[in-house]
C-alpha positions in Angstrom: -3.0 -93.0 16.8 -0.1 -95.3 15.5 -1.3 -98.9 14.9 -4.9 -97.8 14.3 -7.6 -99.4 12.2 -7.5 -96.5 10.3 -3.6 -95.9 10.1 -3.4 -100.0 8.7 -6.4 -99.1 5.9 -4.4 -96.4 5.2 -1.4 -98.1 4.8 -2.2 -100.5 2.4 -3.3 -97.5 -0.3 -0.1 -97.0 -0.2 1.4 -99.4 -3.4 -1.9 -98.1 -5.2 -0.6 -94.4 -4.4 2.7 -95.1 -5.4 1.9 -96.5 -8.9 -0.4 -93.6 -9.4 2.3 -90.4 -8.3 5.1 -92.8 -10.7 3.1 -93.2 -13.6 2.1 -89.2 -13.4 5.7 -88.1 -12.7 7.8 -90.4 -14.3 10.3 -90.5 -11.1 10.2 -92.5 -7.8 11.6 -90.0 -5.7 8.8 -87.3 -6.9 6.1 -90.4 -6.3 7.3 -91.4 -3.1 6.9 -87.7 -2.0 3.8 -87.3 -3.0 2.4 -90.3 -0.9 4.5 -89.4 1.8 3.1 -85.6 0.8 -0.9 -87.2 0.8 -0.4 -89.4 4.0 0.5 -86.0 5.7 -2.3 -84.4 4.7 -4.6 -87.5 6.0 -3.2 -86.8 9.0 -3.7 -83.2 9.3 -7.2 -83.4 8.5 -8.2 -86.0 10.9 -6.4 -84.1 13.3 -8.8 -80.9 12.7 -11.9 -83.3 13.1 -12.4 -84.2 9.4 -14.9 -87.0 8.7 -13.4 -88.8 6.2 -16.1 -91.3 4.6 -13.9 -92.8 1.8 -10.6 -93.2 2.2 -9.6 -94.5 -1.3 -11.4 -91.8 -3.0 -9.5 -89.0 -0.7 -5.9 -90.6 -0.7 -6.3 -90.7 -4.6 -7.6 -87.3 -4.8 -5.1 -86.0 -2.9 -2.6 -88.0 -5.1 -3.4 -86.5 -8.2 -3.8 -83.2 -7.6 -0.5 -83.1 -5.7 1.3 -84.5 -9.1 -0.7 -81.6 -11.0 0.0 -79.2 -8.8 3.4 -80.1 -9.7 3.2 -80.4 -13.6 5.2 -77.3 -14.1 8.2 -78.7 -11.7 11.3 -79.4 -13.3 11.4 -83.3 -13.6 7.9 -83.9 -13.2 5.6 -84.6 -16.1 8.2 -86.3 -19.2 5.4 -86.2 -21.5 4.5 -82.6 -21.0 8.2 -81.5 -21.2 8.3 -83.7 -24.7 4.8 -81.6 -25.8 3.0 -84.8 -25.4 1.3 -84.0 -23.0 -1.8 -84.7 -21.5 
């Protein structure tokens, strides 16, 4: 429900998100997805009944694996692509 408790906590992960999905990829369009991406996903899974109990820890979850799921995506991951990679 837009305007919700939950949708304004949820919200304001978002520059937290962000900093996390840049500093993985390297590029703001591939982090902006990827919050975008993970805010979906919230969204989904409340919408099947999931009990969420920490929203931090699942946003930021979600973050991260979406950004490794991409590590073998052309312009994601500099570091790897230079062989230093994590």
């Amino acid at each position: 429900m837009p305007g919700s408790a939950a949708e304004t906590d949820a919200a304001g992960y978002r520059p937290l998100l962000f900093s996390i999905a840049y500093g993985m990829t390297g590029s703001v369009g591939d982090a902006e997805d990827i919050v975008q991406d993970a805010f979906l996903g919230l969204t989904r899974a409340r919408q099947a009944g999931t009990t969420i109990t920490d929203l931090k820890a699942y946003l930021t979850t979600a973050v991260t694996r979406r950004c490794t799921g991409r590590r073998g995506s052309p312009g994601c991951w500099p570091a790897c692509s230079a062989g230093a990679g994590p």
